[in-house]
C-alpha positions in Angstrom: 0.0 0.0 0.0 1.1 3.5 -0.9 1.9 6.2 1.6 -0.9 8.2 -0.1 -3.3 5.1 0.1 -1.9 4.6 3.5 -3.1 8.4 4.8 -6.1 8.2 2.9 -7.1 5.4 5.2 -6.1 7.7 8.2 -7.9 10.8 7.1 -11.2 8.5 6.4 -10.8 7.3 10.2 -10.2 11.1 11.4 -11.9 12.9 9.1 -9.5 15.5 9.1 -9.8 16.2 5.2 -12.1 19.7 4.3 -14.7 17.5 1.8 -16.0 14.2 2.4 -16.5 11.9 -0.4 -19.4 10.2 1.1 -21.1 13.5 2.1 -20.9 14.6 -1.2 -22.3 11.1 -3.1 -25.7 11.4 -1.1 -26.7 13.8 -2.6 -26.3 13.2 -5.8 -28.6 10.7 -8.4 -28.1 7.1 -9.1 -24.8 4.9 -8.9 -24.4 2.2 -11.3 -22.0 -0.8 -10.2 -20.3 -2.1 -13.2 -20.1 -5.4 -12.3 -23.3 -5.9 -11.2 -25.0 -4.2 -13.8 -26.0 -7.4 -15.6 -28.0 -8.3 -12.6 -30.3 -5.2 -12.5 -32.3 -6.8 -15.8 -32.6 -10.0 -15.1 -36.1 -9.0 -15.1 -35.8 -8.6 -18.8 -35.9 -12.3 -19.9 -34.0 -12.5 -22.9 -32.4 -9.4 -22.6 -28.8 -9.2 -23.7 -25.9 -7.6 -21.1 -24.8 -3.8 -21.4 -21.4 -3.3 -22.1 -19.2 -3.2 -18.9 -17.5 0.0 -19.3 -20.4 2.8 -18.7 -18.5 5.5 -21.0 -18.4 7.6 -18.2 -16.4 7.4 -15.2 -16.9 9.4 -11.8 -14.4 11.3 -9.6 -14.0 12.1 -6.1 -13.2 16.0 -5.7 -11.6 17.2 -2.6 -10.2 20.8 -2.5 -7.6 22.3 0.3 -6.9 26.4 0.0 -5.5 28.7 2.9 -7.8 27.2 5.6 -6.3 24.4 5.4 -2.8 25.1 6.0 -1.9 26.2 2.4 0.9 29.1 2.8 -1.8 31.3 -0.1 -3.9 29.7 -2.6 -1.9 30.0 -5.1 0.2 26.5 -7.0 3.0 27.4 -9.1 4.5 23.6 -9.7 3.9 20.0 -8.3 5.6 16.8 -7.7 5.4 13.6 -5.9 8.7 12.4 -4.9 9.9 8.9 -4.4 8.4 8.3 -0.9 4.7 9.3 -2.2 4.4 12.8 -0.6 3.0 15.4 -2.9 5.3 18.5 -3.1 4.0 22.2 -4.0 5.6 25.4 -4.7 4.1 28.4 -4.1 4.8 32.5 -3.3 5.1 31.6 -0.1 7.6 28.7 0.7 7.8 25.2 -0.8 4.5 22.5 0.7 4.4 19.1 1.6 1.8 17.5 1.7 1.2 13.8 3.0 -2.7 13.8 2.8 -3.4 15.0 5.9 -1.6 18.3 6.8 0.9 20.4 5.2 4.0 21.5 6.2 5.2 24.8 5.0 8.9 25.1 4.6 10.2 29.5 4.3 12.5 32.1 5.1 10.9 32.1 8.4 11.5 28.8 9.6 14.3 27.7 7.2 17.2 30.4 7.2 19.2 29.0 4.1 16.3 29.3 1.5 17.1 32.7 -0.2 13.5 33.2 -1.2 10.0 32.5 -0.8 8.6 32.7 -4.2 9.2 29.4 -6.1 8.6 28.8 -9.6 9.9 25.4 -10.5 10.6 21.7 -8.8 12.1 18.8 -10.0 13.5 16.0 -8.1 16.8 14.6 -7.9 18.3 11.2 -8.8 19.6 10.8 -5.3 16.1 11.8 -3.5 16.8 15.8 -3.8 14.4 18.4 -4.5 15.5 20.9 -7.0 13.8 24.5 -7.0 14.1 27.8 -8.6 12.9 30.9 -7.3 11.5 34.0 -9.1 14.8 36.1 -8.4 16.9 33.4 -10.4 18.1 31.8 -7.2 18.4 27.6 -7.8 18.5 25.8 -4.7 18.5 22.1 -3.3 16.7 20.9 -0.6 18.3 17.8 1.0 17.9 15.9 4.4 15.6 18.6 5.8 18.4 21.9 4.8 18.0 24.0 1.7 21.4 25.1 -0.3 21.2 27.6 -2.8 23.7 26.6 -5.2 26.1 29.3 -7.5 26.6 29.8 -10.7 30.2 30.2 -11.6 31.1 33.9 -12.2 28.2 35.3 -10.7 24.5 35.4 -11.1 22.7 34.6 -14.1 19.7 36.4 -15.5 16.2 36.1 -15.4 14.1 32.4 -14.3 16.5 29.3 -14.2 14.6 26.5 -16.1 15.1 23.0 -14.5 15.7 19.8 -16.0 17.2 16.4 -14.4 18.1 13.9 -16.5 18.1 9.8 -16.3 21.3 9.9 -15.4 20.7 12.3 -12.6 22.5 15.3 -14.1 20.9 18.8 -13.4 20.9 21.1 -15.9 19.5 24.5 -16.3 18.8 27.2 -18.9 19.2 30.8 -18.2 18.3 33.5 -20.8 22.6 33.5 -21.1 22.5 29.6 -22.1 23.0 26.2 -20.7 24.9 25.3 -17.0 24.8 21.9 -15.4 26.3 21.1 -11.9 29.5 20.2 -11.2 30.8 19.9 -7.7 28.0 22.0 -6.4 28.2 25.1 -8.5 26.6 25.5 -11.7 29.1 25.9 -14.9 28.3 27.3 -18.7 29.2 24.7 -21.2 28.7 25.6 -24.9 29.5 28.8 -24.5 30.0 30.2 -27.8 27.6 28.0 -29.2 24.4 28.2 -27.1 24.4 31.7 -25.9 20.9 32.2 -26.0 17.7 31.7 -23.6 16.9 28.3 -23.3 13.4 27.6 -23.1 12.8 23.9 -23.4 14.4 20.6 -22.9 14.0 16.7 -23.8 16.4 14.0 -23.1 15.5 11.5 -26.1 15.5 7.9 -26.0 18.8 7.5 -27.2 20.0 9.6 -24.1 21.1 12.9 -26.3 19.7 16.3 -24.2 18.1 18.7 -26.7 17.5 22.2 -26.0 15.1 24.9 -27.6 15.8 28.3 -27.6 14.6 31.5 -27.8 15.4 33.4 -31.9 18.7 30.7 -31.9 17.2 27.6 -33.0 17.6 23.5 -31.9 20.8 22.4 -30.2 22.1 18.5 -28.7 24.1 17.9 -26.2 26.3 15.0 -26.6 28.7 13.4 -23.9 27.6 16.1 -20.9 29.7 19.0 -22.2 29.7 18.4 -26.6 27.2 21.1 -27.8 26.1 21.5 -31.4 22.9 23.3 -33.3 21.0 21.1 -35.1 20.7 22.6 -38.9 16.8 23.3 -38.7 15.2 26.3 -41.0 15.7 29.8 -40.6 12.0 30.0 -39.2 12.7 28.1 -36.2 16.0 29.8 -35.4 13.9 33.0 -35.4 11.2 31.6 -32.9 10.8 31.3 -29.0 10.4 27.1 -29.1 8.0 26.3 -26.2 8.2 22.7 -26.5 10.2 19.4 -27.7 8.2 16.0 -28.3 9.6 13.1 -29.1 6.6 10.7 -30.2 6.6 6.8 -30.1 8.0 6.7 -33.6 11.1 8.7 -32.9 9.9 11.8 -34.4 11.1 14.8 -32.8 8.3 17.7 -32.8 9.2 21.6 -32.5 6.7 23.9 -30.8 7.1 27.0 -31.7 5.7 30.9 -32.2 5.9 30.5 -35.3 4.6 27.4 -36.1 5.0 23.3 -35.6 7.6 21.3 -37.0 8.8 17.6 -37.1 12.1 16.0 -37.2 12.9 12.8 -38.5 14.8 12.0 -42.1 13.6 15.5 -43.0 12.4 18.8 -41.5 8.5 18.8 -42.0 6.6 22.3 -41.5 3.0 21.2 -39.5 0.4 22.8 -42.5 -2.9 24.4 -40.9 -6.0 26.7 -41.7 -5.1 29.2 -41.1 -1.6 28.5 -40.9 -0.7 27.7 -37.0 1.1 30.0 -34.8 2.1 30.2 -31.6 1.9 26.5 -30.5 2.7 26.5 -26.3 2.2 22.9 -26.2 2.5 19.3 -27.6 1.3 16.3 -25.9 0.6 12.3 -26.8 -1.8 9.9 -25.9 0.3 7.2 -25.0 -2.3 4.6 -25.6 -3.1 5.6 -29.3 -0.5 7.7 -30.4 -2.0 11.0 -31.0 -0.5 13.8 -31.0 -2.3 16.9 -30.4 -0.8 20.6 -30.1 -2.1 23.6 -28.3 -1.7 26.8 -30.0 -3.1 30.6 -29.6 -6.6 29.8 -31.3 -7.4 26.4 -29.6 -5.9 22.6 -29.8 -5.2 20.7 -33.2 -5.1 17.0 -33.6 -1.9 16.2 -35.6 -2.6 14.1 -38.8 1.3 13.2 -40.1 1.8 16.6 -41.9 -1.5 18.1 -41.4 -3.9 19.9 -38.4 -7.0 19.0 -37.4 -8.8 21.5 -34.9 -10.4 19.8 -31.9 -13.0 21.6 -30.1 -11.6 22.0 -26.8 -12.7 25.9 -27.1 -10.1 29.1 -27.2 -6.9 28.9 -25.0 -6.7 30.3 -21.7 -3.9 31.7 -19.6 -2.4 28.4 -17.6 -2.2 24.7 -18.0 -4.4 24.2 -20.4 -3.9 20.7 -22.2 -1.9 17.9 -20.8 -2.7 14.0 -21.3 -2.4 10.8 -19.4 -1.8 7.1 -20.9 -5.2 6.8 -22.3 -6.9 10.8 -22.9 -6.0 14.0 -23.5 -7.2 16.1 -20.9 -8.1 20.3 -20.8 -9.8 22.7 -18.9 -12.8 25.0 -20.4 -13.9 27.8 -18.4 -15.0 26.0 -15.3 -15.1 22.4 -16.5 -12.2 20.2 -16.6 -12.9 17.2 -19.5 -11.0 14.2 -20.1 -11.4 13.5 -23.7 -14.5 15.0 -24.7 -16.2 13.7 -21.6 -16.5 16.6 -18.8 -15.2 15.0 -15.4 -15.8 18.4 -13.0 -16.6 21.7 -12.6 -14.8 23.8 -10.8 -16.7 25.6 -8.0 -15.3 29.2 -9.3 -13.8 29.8 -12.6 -9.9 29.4 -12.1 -6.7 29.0 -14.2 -5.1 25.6 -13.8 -1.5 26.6 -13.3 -0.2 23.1 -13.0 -1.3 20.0 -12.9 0.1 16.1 -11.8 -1.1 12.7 -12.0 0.2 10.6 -8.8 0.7 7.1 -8.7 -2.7 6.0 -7.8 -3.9 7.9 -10.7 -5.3 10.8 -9.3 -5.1 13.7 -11.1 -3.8 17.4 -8.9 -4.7 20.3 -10.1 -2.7 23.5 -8.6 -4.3 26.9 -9.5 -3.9 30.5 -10.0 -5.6 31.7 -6.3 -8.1 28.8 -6.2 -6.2 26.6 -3.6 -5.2 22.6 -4.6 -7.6 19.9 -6.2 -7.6 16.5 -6.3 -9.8 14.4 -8.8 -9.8 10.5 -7.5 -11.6 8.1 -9.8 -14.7 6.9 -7.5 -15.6 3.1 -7.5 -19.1 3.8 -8.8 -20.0 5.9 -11.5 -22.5 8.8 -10.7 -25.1 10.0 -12.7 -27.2 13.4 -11.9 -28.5 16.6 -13.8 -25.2 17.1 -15.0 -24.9 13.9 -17.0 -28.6 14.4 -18.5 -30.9 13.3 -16.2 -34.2 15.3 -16.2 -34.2 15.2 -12.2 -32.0 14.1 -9.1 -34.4 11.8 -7.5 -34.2 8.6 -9.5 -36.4 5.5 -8.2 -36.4 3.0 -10.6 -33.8 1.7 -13.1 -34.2 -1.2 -15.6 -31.9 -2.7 -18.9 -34.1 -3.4 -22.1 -33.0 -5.5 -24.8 -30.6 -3.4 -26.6 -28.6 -2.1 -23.2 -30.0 0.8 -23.1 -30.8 2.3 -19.1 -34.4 3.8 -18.4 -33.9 5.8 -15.3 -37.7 6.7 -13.2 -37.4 9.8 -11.3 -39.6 11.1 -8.9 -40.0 14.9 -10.3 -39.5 14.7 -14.3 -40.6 11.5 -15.6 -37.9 9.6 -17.6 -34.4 9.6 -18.6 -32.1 7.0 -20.5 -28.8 6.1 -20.5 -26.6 5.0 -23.5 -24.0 2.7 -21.8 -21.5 3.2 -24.1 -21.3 7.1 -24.6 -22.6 7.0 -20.8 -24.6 10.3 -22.1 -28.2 10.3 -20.5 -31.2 12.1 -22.1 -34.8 13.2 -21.0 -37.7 12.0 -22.7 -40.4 14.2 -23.4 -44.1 12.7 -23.5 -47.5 13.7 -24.0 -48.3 12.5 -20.9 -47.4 13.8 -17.6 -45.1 11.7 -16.6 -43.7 12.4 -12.9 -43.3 10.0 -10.2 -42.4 7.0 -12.0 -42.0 3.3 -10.1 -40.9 1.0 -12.0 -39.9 -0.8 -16.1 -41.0 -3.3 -18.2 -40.4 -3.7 -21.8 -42.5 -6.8 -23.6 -41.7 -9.0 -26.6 -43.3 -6.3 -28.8 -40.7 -3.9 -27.6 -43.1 -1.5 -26.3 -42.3 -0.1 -22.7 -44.8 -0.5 -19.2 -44.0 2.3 -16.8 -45.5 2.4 -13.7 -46.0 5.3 -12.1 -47.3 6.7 -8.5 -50.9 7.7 -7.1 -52.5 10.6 -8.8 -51.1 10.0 -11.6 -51.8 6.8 -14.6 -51.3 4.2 -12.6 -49.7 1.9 -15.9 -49.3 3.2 -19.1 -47.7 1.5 -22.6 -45.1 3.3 -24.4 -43.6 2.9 -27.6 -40.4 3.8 -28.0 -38.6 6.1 -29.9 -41.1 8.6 -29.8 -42.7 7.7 -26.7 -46.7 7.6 -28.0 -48.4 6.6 -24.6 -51.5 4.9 -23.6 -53.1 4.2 -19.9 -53.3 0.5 -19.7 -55.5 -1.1 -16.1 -58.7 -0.8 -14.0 -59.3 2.4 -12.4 -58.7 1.3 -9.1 -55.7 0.0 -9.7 -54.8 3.7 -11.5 -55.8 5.9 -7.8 -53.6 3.9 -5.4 -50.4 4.0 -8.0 -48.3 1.4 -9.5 -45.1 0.4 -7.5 -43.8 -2.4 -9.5 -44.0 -4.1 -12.6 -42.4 -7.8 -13.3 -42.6 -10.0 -16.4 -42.8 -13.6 -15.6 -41.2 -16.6 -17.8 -44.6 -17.4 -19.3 -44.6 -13.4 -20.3 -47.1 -12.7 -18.4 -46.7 -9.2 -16.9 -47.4 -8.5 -12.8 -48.4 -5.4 -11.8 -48.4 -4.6 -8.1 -50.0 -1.3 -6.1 -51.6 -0.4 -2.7 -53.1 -3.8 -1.3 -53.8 -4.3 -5.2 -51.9 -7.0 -7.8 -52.9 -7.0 -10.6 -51.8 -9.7 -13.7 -51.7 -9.1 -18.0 -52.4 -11.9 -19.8 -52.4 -10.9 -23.4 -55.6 -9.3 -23.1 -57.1 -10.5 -20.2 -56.2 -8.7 -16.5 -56.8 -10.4 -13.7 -57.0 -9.4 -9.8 
């Protein structure tokens, strides 16, 4: 068991943690256990299974902001280290978190850290935390004690960017070029030949560190201290590269302002319409291969040479599209998708600053002044308003013979559920369908609904356009229908106050 899994347990037993996952499932609809979803038609005799997999999975939120024991609310970077505990940097110190309390670590109670505002973590080979700070300081944190490590000759300019490489080398760009550590101070190498900003890194799979620049183009780094550009095209070289991809194929892809390029026997420039510009980002769905790339009028699935645009809506300031193995995932306005499948809304509308998966698989979400988020994939899948259902009171479910999930609710009649797409609708009838009971579809395909006193006691529906018809004895109509059950013979029950009633063909009896 994970340490994470470990203090979940703890916080469930103390209830220390500001939102409750079991608070928050009462009050919403109707939860659907996968495995047992076969079992909930059995009523349906012949019926075949719904698939497994709903389409739509259900998350756990829990939230954590300055009350409590966040430093401020804001989340510049995050990282779980080795031992599980999540990490945060913020304005005001660097935050760890082990599930149940955080403990803030700043000038006030650690003398050596040379400032409070931190931009950037990354953790070492050896177990070290790597930080830089907003005034260009980069520092280690080791065994409880921060160092703030030199650069030889002085001070470089502007925000360090940090990378650590498989081989546990530390390397950072400064808008002057490219240092890595050596005996604990920081020393240029390629000077000469990098002198420029660097603003992204990859370590390929054939262990070679590339670097993109700012208006200086693609360079590799080759035995820790061999620097050499790579020959690229003069529209690159005159670009700020935001990002370097290397795909499961071995293609290297250049993000860029002034476009997106790929690497492999030849330079290939990424054609668009409108042409694309100003691509921050590049991710890949491990599990299929895409490649998708975020740019200054909204996110483009990349189709070898060509780009598709994917409507994930206009880009926002912040993290705005990342992916895990199996989904890209992106953040519009208050709603946070995976795929094209909307997982939560955010209680106010805030920028995702950063964001980490940990290694149960939840997803982190750090944000601008909005506090932390955690999204934790719930063992049942929830269904409400949000998902398509008409109302949140849902009393009845039942599988017909297609798969397909009729939900009763007590205030707006009837909903149903595709299991594969896991997108519910409302059904609109000419009847005024309210408080309904209970399901029953016949060999003929048409649908019994029961439905509650004061109301039409049964009525016979034919599906897809719902054309209705009150079906039984008036009595049988004032007391309400509570349950309806098809027999092996197919004879159909029908059960109210003190009252049963049976169908057979067209005979009823009581």
């Amino acid at each position: 068991m994970s340490l994470l899994e470990r203090r979940d347990r703890r916080r469930d037993h103390r209830s220390r943690l500001p939102i409750a996952p079991v608070v928050r499932a009462v009050t919403l609809t109707v939860l659907l256990v996968r495995l047992t979803a076969s079992a909930a038609h059995a009523q349906a005799v012949g019926a075949t299974s719904p698939a497994h997999d709903a389409g739509a999975q259900s998350w756990v939120h829990e939230a954590w902001t300055v009350k409590d024991g966040l430093p401020v609310n804001s989340i510049n970077a995050l990282l779980q280290d080795r031992t599980g505990y999540i990490w945060a940097a913020t304005f005001d110190g660097l935050v760890r978190f082990d599930g149940i309390r955080f403990t803030v670590f700043n000038s006030a109670n650690s003398g050596e850290l040379p400032s409070n505002r931190i931009i950037q973590l990354e953790e070492g080979r050896d177990g070290s935390l790597w930080l830089t700070t907003e005034q260009g300081h980069v520092v280690r944190f080791r065994d409880g004690r921060f160092t703030n490590i030199a650069f030889e000759g002085g001070t470089a300019g502007g925000i360090p960017k940090l990378f650590v490489d498989t081989l546990g080398a530390v390397w950072v760009g400064t808008r002057d070029g490219l240092w890595t550590l050596r005996h604990d101070r920081l020393e240029q190498i390629g000077r000469g030949t990098v002198d420029a900003p660097v603003t992204a890194f990859l370590q390929r799979r054939d262990g070679t560190l590339w670097l993109g620049t700012s208006s200086a183009g693609v360079f590799r780094v080759t035995g820790g201290t061999h620097v050499t550009k790579v020959v690229t095209d003069p529209a690159i070289d005159a670009s700020f590269i935001s990002r370097l991809v290397e795909d499961a194929s071995g293609t290297l892809w250049i993000a860029t302002t002034g476009g997106l390029w790929s690497l492999r026997e030849r330079l290939v420039r990424v054609k668009g319409a409108p042409p694309l510009s100003f691509v921050t980002n590049g991710v890949q769905v491990r599990a299929t291969g895409a490649l998708f790339a975020e740019t200054g009028a909204g996110v483009y699935r990349i189709d070898s040479d060509s780009a598709i645009p994917v409507r994930l809506g206009a880009i926002v300031y912040g993290k705005r599209l990342w992916a895990d193995a199996g989904a890209t995932w992106s953040v519009s306005g208050q709603d946070v998708f995976r795929g094209d499948q909307r997982v939560f809304t955010m209680p106010e509308r805030r920028t995702v600053s950063t964001t980490l998966f940990d290694r149960e698989g939840s997803l982190w979400l750090g944000t601008d002044a909005g506090g932390l988020h955690r999204l934790k994939q719930a063992l049942f899948t929830t269904y409400s308003v949000g998902e398509g259902l008409g109302y949140p009171n849902v009393y009845a479910t039942y599988v017909d013979r297609s798969g397909t999930i009729w939900l009763g609710t007590w205030g707006k009649g009837v909903s149903r559920l595709d299991p594969i797409t896991g997108r519910a609708t409302t059904l609109r009838t000419a009847r005024n369908l309210v408080a309904v009971n209970s399901f029953y579809e016949d060999a003929t395909g048409a649908m019994w609904i029961a439905t509650a006193s004061g109301e039409e006691g049964v009525l016979v529906c034919t599906p897809p356009t719902m054309t209705c018809r009150a079906e039984g004895p008036r009595e049988l109509r004032d007391r309400g229908v509570f349950a309806l059950y098809g027999d092996a013979d197919g004879r159909l029950w029908a059960g109210g106050g003190e009252l049963l009633f049976r169908y057979d063909d067209e005979r009823r009896a009581h």
